[in-house]
C-alpha positions as CSV (number, residue, x, y, z in Angstrom):
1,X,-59.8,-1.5,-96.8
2,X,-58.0,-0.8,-93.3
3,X,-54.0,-1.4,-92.9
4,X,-52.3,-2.4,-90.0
5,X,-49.7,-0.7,-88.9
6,X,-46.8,-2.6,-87.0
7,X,-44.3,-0.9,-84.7
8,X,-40.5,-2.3,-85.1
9,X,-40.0,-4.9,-82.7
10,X,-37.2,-2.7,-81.1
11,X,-39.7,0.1,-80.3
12,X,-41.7,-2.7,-78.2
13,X,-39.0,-3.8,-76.5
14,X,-37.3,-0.7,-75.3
15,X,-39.4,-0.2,-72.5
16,X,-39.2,-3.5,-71.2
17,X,-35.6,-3.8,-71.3
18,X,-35.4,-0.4,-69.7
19,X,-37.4,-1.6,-66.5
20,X,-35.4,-4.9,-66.4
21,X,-32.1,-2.9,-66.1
22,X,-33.7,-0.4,-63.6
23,X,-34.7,-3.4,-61.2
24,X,-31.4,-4.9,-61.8
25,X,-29.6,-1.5,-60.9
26,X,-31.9,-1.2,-57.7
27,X,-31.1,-4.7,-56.8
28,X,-27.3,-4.0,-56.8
29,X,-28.0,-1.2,-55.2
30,X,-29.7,-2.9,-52.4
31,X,-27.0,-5.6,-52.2
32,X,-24.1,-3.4,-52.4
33,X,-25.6,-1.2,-49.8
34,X,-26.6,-4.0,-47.5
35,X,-23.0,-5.3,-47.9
36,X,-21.4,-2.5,-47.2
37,X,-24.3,-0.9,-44.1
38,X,-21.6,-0.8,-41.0
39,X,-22.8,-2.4,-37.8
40,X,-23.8,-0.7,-34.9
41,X,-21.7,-1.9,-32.2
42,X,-22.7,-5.4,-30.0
43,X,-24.4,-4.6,-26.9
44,X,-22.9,-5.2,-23.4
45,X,-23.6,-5.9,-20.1
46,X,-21.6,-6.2,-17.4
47,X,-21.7,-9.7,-14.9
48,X,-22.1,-9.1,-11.2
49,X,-19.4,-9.5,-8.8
50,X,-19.5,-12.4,-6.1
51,X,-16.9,-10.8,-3.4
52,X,-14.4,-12.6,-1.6
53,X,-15.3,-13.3,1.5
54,X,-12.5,-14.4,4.6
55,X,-13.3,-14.9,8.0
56,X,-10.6,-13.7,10.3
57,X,-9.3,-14.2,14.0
58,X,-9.6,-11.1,16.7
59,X,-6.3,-9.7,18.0
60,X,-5.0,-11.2,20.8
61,X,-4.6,-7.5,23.1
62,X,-3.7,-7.8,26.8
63,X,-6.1,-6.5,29.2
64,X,-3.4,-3.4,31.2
65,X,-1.6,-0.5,29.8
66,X,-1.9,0.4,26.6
67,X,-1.4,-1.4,23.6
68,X,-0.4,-0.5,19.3
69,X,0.2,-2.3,16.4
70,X,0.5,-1.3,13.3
71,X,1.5,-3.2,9.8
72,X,3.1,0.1,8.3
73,X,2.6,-1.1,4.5
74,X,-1.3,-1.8,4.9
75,X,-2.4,1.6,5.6
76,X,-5.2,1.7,8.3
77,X,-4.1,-0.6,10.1
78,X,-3.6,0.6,13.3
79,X,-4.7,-1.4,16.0
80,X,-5.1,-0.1,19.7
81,X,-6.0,-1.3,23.5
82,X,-5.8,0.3,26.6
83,X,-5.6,4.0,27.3
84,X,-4.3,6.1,25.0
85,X,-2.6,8.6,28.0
86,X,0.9,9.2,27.8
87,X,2.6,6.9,29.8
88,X,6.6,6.4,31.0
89,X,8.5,4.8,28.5
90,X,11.7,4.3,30.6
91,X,14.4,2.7,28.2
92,X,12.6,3.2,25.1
93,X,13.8,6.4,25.6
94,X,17.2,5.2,24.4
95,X,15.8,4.7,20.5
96,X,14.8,8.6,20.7
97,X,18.8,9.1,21.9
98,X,20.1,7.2,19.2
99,X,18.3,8.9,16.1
100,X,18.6,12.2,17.7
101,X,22.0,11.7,18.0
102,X,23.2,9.9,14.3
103,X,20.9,12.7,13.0
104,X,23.7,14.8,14.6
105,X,26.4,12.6,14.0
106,X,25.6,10.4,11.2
107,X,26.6,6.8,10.2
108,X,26.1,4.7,7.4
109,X,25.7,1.0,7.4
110,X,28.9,-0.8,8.2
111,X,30.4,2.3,9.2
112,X,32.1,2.3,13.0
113,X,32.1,6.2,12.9
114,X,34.2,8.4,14.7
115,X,36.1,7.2,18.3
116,X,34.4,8.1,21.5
117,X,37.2,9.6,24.1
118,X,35.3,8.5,27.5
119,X,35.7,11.6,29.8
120,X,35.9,11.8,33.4
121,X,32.5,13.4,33.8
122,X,31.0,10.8,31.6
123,X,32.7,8.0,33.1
124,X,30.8,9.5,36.8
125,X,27.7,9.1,35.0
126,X,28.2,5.1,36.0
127,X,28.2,5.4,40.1
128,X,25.3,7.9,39.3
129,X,23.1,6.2,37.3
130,X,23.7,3.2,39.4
131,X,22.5,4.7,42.6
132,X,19.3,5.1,41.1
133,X,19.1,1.2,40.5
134,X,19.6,1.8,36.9
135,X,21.7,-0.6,34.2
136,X,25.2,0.3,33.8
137,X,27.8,-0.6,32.0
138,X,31.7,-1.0,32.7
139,X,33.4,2.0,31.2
140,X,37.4,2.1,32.6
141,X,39.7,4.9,32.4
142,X,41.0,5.9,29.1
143,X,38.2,3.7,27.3
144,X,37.7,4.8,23.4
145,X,35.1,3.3,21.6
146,X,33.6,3.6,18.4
147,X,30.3,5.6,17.9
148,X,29.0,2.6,16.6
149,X,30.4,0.1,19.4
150,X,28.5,2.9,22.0
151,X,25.3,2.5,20.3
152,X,25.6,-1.5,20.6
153,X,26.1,-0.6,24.5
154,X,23.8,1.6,24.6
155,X,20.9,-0.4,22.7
156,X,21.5,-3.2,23.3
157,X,22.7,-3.9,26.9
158,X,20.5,-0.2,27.6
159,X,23.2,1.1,29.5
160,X,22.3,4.1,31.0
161,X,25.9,5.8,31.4
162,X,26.7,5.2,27.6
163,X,23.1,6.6,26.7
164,X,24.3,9.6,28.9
165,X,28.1,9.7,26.9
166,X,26.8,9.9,24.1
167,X,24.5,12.6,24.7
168,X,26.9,14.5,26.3
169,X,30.0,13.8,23.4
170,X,27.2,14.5,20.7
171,X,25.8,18.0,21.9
172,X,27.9,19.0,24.9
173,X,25.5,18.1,28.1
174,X,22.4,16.8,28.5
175,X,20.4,19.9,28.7
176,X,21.4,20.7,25.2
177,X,20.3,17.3,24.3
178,X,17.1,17.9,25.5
179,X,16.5,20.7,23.5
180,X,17.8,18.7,20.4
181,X,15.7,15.8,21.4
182,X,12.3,18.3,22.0
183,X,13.3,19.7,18.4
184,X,13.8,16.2,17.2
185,X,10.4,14.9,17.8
186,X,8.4,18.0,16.7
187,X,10.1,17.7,13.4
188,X,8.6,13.9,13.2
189,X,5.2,14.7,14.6
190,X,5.5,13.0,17.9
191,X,3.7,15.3,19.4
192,X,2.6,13.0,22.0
193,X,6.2,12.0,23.5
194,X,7.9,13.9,25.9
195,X,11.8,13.5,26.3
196,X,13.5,14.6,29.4
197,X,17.1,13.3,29.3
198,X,17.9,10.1,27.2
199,X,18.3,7.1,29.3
200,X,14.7,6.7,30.8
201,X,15.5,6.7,34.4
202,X,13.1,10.0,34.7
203,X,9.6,8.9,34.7
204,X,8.4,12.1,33.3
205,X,9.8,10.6,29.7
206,X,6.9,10.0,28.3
207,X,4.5,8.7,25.3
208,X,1.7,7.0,24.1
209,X,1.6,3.6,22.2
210,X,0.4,4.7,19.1
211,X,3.7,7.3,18.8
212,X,5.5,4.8,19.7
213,X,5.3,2.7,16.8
214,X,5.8,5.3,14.2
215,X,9.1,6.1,16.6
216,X,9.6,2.2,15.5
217,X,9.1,3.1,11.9
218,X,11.6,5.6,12.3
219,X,14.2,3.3,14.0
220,X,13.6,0.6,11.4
221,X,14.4,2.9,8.5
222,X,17.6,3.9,9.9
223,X,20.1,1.3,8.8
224,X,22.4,1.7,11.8
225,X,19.6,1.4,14.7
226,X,18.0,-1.9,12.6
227,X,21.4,-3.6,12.7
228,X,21.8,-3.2,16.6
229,X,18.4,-3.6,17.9
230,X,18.5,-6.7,15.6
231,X,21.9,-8.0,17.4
232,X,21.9,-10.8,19.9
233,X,25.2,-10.5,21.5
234,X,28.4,-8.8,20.9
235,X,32.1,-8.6,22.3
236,X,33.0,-4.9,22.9
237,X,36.8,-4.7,23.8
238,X,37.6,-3.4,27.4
239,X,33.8,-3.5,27.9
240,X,32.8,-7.5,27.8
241,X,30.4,-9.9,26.5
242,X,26.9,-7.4,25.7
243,X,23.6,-9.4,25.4
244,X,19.8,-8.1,24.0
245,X,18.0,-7.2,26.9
246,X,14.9,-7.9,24.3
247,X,14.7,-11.8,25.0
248,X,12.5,-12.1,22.1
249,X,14.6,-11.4,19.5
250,X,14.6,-14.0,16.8
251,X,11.3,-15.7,18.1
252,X,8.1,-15.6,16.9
253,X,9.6,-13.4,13.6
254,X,10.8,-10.4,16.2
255,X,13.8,-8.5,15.0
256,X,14.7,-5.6,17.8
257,X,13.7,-3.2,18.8
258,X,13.5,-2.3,22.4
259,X,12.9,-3.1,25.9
260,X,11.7,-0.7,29.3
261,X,11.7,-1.1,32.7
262,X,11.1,1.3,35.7
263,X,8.8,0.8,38.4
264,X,6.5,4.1,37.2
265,X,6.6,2.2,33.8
266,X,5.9,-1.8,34.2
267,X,7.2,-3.7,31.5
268,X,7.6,-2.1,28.5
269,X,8.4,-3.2,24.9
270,X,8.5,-1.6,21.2
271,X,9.3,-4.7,19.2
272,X,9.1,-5.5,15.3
273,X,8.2,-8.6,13.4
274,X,8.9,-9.8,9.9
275,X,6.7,-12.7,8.2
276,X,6.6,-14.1,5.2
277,X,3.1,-13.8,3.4
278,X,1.5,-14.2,-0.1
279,X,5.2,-14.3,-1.5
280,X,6.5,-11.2,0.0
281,X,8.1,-9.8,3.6
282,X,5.8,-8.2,6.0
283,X,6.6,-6.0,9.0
284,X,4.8,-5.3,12.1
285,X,5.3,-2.3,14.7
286,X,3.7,-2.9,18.2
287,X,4.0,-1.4,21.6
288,X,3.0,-2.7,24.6
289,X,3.3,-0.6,28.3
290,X,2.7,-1.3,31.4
291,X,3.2,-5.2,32.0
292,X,3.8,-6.4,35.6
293,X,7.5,-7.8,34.7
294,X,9.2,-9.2,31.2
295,X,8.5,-12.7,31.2
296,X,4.9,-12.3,31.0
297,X,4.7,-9.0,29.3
298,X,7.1,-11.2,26.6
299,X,4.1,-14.2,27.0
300,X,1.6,-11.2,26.3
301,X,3.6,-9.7,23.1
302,X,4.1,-13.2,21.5
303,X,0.1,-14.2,21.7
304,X,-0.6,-10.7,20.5
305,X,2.0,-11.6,17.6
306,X,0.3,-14.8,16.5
307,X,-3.0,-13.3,16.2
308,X,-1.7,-10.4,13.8
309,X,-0.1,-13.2,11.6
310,X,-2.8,-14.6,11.1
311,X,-4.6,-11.8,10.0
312,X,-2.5,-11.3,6.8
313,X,-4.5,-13.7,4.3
314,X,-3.9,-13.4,0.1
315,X,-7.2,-12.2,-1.3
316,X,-7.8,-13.6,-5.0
317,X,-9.8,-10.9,-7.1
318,X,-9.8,-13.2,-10.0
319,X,-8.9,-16.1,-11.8
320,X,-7.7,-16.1,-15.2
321,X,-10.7,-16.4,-18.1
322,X,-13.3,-15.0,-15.0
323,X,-16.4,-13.5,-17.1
324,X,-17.0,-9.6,-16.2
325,X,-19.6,-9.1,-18.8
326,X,-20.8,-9.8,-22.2
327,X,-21.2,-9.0,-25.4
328,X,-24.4,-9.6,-27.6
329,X,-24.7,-9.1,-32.0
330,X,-27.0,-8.7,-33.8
331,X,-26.7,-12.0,-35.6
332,X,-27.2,-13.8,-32.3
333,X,-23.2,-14.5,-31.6
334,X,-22.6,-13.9,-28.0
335,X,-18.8,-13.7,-26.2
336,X,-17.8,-12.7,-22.9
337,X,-15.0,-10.0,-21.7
338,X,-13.1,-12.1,-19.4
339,X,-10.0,-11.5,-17.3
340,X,-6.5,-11.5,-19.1
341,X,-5.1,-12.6,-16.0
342,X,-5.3,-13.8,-12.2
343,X,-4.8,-11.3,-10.1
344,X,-4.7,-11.5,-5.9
345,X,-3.6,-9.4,-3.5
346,X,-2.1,-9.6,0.3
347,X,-4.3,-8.4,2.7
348,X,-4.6,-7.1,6.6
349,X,-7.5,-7.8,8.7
350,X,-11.1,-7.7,7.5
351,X,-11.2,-6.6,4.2
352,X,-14.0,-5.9,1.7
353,X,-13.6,-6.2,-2.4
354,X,-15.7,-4.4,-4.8
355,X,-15.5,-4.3,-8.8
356,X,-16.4,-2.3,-11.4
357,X,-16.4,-3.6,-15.5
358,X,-15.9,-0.9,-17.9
359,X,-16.6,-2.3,-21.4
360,X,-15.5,-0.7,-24.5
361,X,-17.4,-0.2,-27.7
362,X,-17.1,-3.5,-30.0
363,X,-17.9,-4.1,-33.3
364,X,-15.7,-6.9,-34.4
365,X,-13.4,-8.4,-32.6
366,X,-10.4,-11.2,-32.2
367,X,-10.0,-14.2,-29.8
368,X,-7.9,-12.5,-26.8
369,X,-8.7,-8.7,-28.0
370,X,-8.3,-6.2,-25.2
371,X,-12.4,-4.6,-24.3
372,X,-12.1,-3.0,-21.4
373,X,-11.0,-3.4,-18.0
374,X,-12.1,-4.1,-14.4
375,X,-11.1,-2.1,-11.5
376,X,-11.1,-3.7,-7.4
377,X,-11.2,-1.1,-4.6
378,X,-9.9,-3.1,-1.5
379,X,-10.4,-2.2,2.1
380,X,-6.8,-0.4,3.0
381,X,-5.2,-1.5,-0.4
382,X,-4.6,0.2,-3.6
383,X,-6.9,0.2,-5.9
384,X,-6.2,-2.7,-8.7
385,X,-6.9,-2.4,-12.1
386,X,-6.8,-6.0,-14.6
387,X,-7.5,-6.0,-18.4
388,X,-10.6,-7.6,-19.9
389,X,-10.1,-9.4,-23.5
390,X,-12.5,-11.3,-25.4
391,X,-13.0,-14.7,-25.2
392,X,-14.4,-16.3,-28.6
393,X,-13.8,-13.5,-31.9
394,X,-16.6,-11.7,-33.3
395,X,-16.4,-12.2,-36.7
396,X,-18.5,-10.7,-39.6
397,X,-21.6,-12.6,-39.5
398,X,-21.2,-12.7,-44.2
399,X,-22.7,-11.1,-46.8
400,X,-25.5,-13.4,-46.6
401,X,-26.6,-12.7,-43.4
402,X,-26.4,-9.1,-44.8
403,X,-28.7,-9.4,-47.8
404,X,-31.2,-11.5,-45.5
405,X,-31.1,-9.2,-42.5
406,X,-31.3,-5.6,-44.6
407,X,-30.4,-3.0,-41.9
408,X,-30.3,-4.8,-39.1
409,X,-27.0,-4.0,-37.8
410,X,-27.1,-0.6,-38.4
């Protein structure tokens, strides 16, 4: 008679109990690891740019001479017509005598400066700068004026016999002026002016337009020279009532600097002009030779004026919240990398904007969280660079995401 033989019930079950944990330990496994799997980052792409676009107005140039302007803070530009000889400058002359000579004798800015003892020889320079149909100036016996009060003259009124005096009381004579005034420009890299003797009367002082307004630059940046060009009218005792020869001063923006007249010349002016534009002060330098007389030369310099107004226009790069690209999960969320900020800029003439995003590596990420930036390049304007942030978060798509979606993020 057979026997059965029974195995304990714990012999049977060990094996099963062993699988059941090993499943359970590989399912933990697979959940922890799932959870914890880092993302790979989202993947971006930048948006294209749509350029601003302005349509703007030619410049107004006259059709003699020779013609520069020139809105020093926007470099390139320079704008030209005419010749580009050297012509004569006749009293424009005066603005190289009056740096050469406070480079000599210096002043600051309300300063009078030392007094000018009006010799006999320098008081002869009146009967001869007269006979050669040139403006004068009373200058009596025993007149002593400031150096400031003989620039005013000078400048102003462009009085030949006090451009002479003070030559003559700031180096000794008026050939050692010349050498200082040929030294003078070299040094400032006007090589295209030629300086003879500083009142203009000789024909043979010389220069072209365009080195003529970085002479105005230079005049503008001394405080001394801006203050008298910029002067209507003055009282200068034992002298009289002075008036700007520059009859545009205060109209159409102009603020000096200098007038020019000599029948080998024309008409001549080397003016500035301040505007107001996009929320900040803007200069232009111009100089215009060779007009048939003042009053239409002055016609000429005003409609040349206008047109370079209205060639400064505010160029907007972007508006706050503007999308330069955008970021795509791998759980489907999507968010753009928008501008932090507006951002314009003041512009000169025709201008042409270009952009470039530069998108950072994001995982995860915050409402308003800085990922990247966006750099403008701008025809004759420094290059502008404006943060990008996000504008929705990235959050962490959950842990059930991660469990249903095994890897994907990696």
């Amino acid at each position: 008679m057979s026997r059965v033989v029974r195995r304990p019930r714990s012999a049977v079950r060990r094996p099963v109990t062993i699988a059941v944990v090993a499943v359970l330990l590989l399912a933990v496994g697979y959940l922890v690891a799932a959870a914890l799997v880092p993302f790979a980052p989202a993947s971006a792409s930048t948006t294209a740019y749509a350029a601003p676009t302005a349509t703007l107005p030619s410049l107004s140039f006259p059709s003699y001479g020779a013609t520069a302007v020139e809105a020093p803070d926007f470099p390139e530009s320079l704008r030209t017509s005419g010749d580009t000889k050297p012509r004569s400058i006749a009293s424009i002359s005066k603005v190289v005598t009056a740096l050469v000579v406070l480079d000599a004798k210096p002043l600051s800015r309300g300063q009078a400066g030392p007094t000018i003892a009006f010799t006999p020889e320098m008081q002869g320079l009146y009967a001869t700068y007269l006979a050669q149909n040139g403006e004068v100036a009373p200058m009596p016996a025993g007149l002593r004026l400031s150096e400031y009060q003989t620039l005013q003259v000078m400048l102003m009124k462009s009085a030949n016999n006090y451009a002479g005096s003070l030559a003559i009381w700031a180096f000794g004579s008026i050939d050692a002026y010349q050498k200082e005034a040929s030294t003078w420009l070299t040094a400032h890299g006007l090589d295209d002016t030629t300086i003879h003797e500083p009142t203009g009367l000789d024909a043979g002082n010389t220069s072209t337009a365009t080195d003529l307004v970085d002479l105005g630059q230079l005049a503008l940046a001394n405080p001394v020279v801006k203050d008298v060009v910029g002067t209507k009218s003055v009282t200068v005792p034992n002298v009289g009532d002075i008036q700007n020869s520059n009859k545009l001063l205060g109209m159409d923006g102009v603020e000096g600097i200098k007038t020019g007249t000599l029948d080998e010349a024309g008409a001549c002016l080397l003016f500035a002009a301040t505007y107001e534009r996009g929320g900040r002060t803007v200069t232009v330098i111009g100089a215009m030779l060779g007009g048939v007389d003042h009053d239409a030369l002055d016609a000429d310099v005003q409609r040349l004026l206008h047109s370079v107004a209205d060639n400064f226009h505010v160029v907007t790069l972007t508006h706050a919240g503007q999308s330069f690209g955008t970021f795509s999960t791998p759980w489907k969320d999507e968010t753009d990398a928008v501008s932090a900020t507006a951002s314009e800029v003041l512009v000169w003439g025709a201008t042409t904007v270009r952009a470039k995003a530069q998108l950072d590596s994001v995982t995860l990420g915050t409402k308003g969280e800085k990922v990247g930036r966006v750099r403008f390049t701008i025809t004759d304007h420094a290059p502008v660079s404006v943060p990008l942030v996000l504008e929705q978060a990235i959050p962490d798509p959950g842990i059930w995401w991660r469990w249903t979606n095994p890897f994907q993020g990696a």
